[in-house]
DODREN-321259 format. One record per residue (C-alpha): x, y, z. Coordinates in steps of 0.25 Angstrom, whole numbers, plus 5000, padded with zeros to 4 digits. Example, Ala and Ser with C-alpha at 12.3 -4.5 7.8 and 13.67 -1.06 7.14 Angstrom:
# residues 2
504949825031;505549965029;
END
This chain:
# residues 211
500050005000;500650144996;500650255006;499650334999;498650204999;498850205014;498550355015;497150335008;497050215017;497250265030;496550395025;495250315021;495150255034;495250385042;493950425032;493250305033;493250315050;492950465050;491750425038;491150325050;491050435060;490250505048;489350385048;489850335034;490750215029;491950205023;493050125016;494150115009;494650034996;496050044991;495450054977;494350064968;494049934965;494149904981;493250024982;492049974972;492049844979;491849904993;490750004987;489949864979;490049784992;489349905000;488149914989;487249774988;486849724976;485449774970;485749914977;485250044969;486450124965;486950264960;488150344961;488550494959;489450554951;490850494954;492050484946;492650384958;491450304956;491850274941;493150284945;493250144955;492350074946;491250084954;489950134945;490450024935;490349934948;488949964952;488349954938;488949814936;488449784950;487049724955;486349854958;485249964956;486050084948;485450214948;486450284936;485850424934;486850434923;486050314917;485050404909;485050524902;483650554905;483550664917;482350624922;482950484922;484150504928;483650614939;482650484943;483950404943;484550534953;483250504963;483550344962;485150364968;484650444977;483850334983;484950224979;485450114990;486850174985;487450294980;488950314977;489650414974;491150484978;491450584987;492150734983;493050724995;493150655008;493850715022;494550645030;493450635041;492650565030;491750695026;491350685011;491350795002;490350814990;490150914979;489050894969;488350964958;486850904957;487050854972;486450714968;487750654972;487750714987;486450714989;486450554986;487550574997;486850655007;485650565005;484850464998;485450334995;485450245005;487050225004;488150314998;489450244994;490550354992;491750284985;493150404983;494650404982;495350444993;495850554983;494250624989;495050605004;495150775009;495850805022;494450875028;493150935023;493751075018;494650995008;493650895004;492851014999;493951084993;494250944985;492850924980;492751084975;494251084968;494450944964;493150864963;492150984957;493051024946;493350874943;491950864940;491650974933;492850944924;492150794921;490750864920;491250964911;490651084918;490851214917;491351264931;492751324934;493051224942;493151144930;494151244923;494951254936;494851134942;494751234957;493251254962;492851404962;491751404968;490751414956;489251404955;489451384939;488351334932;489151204931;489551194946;489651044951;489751094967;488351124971;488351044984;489551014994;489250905002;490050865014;489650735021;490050725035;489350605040;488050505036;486850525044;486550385039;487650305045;488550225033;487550275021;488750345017;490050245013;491350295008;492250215001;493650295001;494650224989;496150234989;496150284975;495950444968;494650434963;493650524955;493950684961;
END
């Protein structure tokens, strides 16, 4: 095991015992492939699924997983048809699982989430009965300050770069601040602890992932 793996191991497990306190669970997996393993043997077969937008959850393998698997899948991106895909919406939001990454993740196991159309945060916030969060330690911030900072300067512009918006982020790759038309930060959300005790279950991976 190289130092660095050590660090994201010791790390991990610091997260995942300040996570408990927060009322969620946590673990951790050396790799991807360890990672989409542990997330298919928390989920039972027949289980109605959907997912948020999440370049770590393409990354490990894991959509590709679940649409090979035995369950329900609730893909809004399934349909072009509005109407169709916003019923779609209402069905995740009443799935037995949602998954999706997180922005960032402190230390003392608080999660940070920014999101344009909020239906990823607010399947997070509540709705689904279960929400799996699978992200690289690369999403690990020192505290809650930095873990902001990191989802506005580094995983907004990203985004805006893949979804070819027109913000100045995108031009920059720094947040400014805007309220352009194109603007993906309309909600920050920080989650510091599950009212429902392990809904929420946090699968840290010893890989950079997603942004």
């Amino acid at each position: 095991m190289t130092p660095k793996q050590q660090n994201y191991r010791n790390a991990a497990q610091t997260i995942i015992r300040n996570l408990q306190k927060r009322q969620m669970e946590g673990y951790y997996c050396e790799t991807s492939s360890e990672a989409v393993e542990k997330v298919l043997s928390l989920i039972p077969n027949g289980s109605s699924i959907g997912w948020g937008g999440s370049q770590t959850l393409t990354e490990t393998g894991l959509i590709e997983a679940i649409k090979n698997g035995d369950y329900m899948i609730l893909d809004r991106f399934s349909t072009d048809d509005p109407m169709k895909r916003q019923e779609i919406y209402t069905q995740i939001f009443n799935s037995d699982f949602y998954l999706m990454s997180t922005n960032a993740i402190t230390m003392d196991g608080e999660l940070v989430n920014i999101d344009g159309t909020g239906n990823r945060v607010a399947s997070l916030c509540f709705g689904p009965k279960n929400v799996i969060i699978v992200a690289g330690m690369n999403k690990v911030t020192s505290d809650l300050e930095c873990g902001i900072k990191r989802a506005h300067n580094v995983t907004a512009p990203a985004n805006n770069v893949r979804f070819n918006r027109n913000t100045p982020c995108a031009t920059t790759g720094r947040c400014s601040n805007c309220t352009a038309a194109d603007c993906i930060c309309s909600q920050v959300v920080i989650t510091r602890f599950s009212g429902m005790p392990g809904r929420i279950k946090v699968v840290l991976v010893g890989e950079n992932l997603g942004w």
